[in-house]
N, C-alpha and C positions, 0 to 999 in steps of 0.2 A: 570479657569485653570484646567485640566485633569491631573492626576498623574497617570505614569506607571503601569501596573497591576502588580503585583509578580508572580513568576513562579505557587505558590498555588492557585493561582487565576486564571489562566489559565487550571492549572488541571482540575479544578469543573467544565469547559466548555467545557472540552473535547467531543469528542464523545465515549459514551457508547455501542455504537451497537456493532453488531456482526461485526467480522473482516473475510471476506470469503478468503482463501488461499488455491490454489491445497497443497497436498502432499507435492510437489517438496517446495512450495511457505513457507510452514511450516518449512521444514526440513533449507530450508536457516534461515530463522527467529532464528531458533534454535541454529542454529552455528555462527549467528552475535549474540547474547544474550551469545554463551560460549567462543566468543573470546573479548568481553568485559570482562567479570571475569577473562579470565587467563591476562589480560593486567593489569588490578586491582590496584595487588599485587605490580609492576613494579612503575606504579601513583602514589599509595599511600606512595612509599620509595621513589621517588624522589620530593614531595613534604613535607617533611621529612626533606630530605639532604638540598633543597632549604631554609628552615624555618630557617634551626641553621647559614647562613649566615648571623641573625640577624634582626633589621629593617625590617618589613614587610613591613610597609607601602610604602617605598622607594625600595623595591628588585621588582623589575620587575620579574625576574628569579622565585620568590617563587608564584606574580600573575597570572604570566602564568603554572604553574603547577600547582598550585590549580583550577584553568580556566579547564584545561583537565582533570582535576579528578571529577569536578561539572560534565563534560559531559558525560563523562563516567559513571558516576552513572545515572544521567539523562536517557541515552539510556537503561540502564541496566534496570530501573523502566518502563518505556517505552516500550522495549519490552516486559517485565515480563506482563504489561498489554494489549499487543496484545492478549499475547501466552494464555493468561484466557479466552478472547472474540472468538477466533479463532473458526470458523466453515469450516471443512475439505469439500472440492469442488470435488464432485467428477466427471472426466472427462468422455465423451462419451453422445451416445445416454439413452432417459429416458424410459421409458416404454409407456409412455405418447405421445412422438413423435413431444411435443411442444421446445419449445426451453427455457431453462435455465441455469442456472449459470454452467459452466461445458460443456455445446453443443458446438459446432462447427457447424458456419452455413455458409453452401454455397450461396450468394447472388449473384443477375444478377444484375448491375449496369451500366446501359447505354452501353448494348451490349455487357458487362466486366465481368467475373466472378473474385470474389472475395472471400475466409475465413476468417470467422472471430470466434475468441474461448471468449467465454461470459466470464471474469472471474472477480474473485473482487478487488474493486479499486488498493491495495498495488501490483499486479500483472501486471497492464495495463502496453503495449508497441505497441502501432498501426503499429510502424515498423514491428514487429512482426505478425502482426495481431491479437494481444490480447487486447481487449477493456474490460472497467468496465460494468457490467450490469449497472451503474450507469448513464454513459456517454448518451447522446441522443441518438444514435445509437442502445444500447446496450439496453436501457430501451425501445426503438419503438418493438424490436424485441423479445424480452421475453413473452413468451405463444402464439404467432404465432406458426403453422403449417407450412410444407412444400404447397407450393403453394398460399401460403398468401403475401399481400405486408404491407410493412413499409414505410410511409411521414413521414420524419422530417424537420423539416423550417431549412434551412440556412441563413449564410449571401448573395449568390445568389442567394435565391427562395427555393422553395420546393423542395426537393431530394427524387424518390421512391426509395426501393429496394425489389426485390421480390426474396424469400426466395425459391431456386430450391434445398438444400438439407440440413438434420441436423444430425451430427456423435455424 
């Protein structure tokens, strides 16, 4: 029989690395971490109010606001431990002229041009065109050159993409 892990036990297995975020990706980060604290204050009085209706065990009303208050802190810890790891992504071309976290690379894809902006995991949105350096795509294409191609296996065969520009 397997018993549940504890949220402390989860922690220690987090990941430690680095957390790469543009600018932009930070400054959100920052403003979900100060509108948890100013909602806080609000949790903590209404789990409060909830409690002197007596009965925990039996108050539904006091389990679920203690529920939103555990999350709340949670998120709060949570990002606190982004915003420590955080390595600031800076957008454009490198000096270098390879492609990295940050580039924007123009690829031909079956007669198709396409951009795509390398950025890291917490950022990706393919709709967008922003992929994780992480993602297969985004790992084939890191430290290629312009004029270089990219194979990654799919679930219908091999897919090249060759790299015609990097901003």
């Amino acid at each position: 029989m397997q018993f549940p892990r504890r949220r402390s036990e989860k922690l220690s297995k987090r990941d430690d690395g680095p957390v790469y975020l543009t600018k932009d990706g930070l400054g959100r980060l920052e403003e979900k971490l100060a509108h948890f604290k100013r909602i806080l204050p609000a949790l903590i009085e209404e789990t409060q109010r909830a409690a002197a209706y007596g009965d925990r065990s039996e108050n539904d009303e006091y389990k679920e606001a203690k529920s939103a208050l555990r999350r709340a802190n949670w998120q709060i810890l949570s990002i606190q431990d982004q915003i420590k790891r955080v390595v600031v992504i800076n957008s454009g071309r490198n000096a270098s002229g390879k492609v990295e976290l940050g580039s924007t690379v123009l690829l031909a894809i079956d007669g198709t041009e396409k951009a795509f902006e390398i950025v890291g995991s917490p950022e990706t949105d393919p709709s967008r065109g922003r992929i994780s350096h992480g993602s297969p795509l985004g790992a084939a294409l890191i430290g290629h050159k312009v004029g270089d191609t990219a194979t990654i296996q799919t679930g219908n065969g091999a897919k090249t993409y060759r790299i015609i520009g990097i901003r």
